[in-house]
C-alpha positions in Angstrom: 35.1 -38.9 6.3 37.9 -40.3 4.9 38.1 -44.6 4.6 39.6 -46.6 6.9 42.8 -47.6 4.7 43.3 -43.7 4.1 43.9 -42.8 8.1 46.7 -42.5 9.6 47.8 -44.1 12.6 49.7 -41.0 14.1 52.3 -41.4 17.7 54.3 -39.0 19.3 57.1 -40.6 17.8 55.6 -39.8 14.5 54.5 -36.6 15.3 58.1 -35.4 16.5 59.5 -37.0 13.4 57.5 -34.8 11.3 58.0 -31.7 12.7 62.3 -32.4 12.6 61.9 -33.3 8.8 59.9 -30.0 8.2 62.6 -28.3 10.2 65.2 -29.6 8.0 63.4 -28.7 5.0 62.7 -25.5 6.5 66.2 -23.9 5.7 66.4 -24.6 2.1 64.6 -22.1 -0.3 64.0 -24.7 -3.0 61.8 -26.1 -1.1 59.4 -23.6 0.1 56.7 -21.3 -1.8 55.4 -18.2 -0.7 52.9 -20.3 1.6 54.6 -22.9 3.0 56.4 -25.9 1.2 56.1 -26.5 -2.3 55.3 -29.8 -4.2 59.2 -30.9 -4.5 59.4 -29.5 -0.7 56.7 -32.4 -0.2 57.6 -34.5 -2.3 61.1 -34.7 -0.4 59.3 -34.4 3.1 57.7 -37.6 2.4 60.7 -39.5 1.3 62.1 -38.4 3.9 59.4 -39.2 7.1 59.2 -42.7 5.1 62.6 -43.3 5.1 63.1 -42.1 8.8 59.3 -44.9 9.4 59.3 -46.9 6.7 56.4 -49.2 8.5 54.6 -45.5 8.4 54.1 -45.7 4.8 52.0 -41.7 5.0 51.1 -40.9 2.0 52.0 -36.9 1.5 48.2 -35.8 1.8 48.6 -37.4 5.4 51.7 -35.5 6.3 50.0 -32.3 4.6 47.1 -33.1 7.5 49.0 -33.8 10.2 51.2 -30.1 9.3 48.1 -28.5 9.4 46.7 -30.0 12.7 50.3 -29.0 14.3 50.5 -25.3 13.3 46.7 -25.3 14.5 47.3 -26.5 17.6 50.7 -24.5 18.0 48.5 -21.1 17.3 46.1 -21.8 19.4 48.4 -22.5 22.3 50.5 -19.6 21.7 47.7 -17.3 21.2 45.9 -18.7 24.3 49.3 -18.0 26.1 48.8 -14.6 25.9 45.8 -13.9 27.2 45.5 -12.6 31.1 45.6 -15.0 34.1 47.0 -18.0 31.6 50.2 -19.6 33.4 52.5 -22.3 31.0 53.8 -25.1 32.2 57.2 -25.5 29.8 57.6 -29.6 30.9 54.6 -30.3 30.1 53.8 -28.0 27.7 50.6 -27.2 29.2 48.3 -24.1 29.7 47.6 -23.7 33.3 44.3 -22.0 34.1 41.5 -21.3 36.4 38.5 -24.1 34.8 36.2 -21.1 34.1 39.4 -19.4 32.4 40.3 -22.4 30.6 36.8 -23.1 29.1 36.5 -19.4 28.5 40.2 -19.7 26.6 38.8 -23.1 24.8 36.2 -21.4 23.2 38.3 -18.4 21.8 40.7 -21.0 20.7 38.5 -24.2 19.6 41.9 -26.8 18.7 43.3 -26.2 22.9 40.7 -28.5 24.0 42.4 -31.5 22.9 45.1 -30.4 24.9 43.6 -29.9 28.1 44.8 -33.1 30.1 47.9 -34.5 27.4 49.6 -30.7 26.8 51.4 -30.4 23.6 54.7 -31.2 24.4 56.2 -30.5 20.9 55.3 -26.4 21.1 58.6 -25.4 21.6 59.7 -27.5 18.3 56.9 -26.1 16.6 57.8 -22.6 18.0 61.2 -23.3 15.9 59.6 -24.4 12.9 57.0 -21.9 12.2 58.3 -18.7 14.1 
């Protein structure tokens, strides 16, 4: 587990903020790899996020992280989406099922369950980002 001064303190606000930065980067080739972003693509992400929060102060480790935790949670959600009697609530960016569905679904897809009751409003950015 990482130490206390190595966490970081992550918002919505932060959250969206992240995602528009990698959406920005997203469009230039110097930037990416043949996996993702590359280390001046992160390099510039960072500078970037911190100059957009500079009382963030994340180091790029912590926006790698938080990337990860995103796409995770978009997959999840998008895969879960397609499987039968799921309904999607687009405001709220929320699967809609049945309880014994849903728990059924959360098990398939382990990273939903954090967003049973709070949805993941920032899908349809992430839908942009990494489809």
């Amino acid at each position: 587990m990482a130490d206390e001064a190595s966490r970081a303190n992550w918002n919505f606000l932060y959250e969206k903020g992240l995602i528009e930065v990698l959406t920005e980067h997203k469009v230039d080739a110097r930037f990416k790899g043949q996996n993702g972003w590359n280390s001046d693509g992160w390099r510039s992400i960072t500078c970037k996020f911190n100059e957009k929060f500079p009382s963030a102060h994340f180091t790029k480790q912590q926006l790698q992280d938080k990337e990860k935790d995103l796409k995770a949670s978009y997959k999840a959600i998008s895969n879960a989406k397609n499987e039968s009697g799921i309904g999607w609530n687009e405001t709220m960016g929320m699967i809609l099922a049945e309880p014994d569905l849903w728990e059924k679904c959360a098990r398939k897809f382990p990273k939903l369950k954090k967003h049973r009751k709070n949805g993941f409003p920032l899908f349809r950015s992430c839908e942009a980002l990494y489809e």
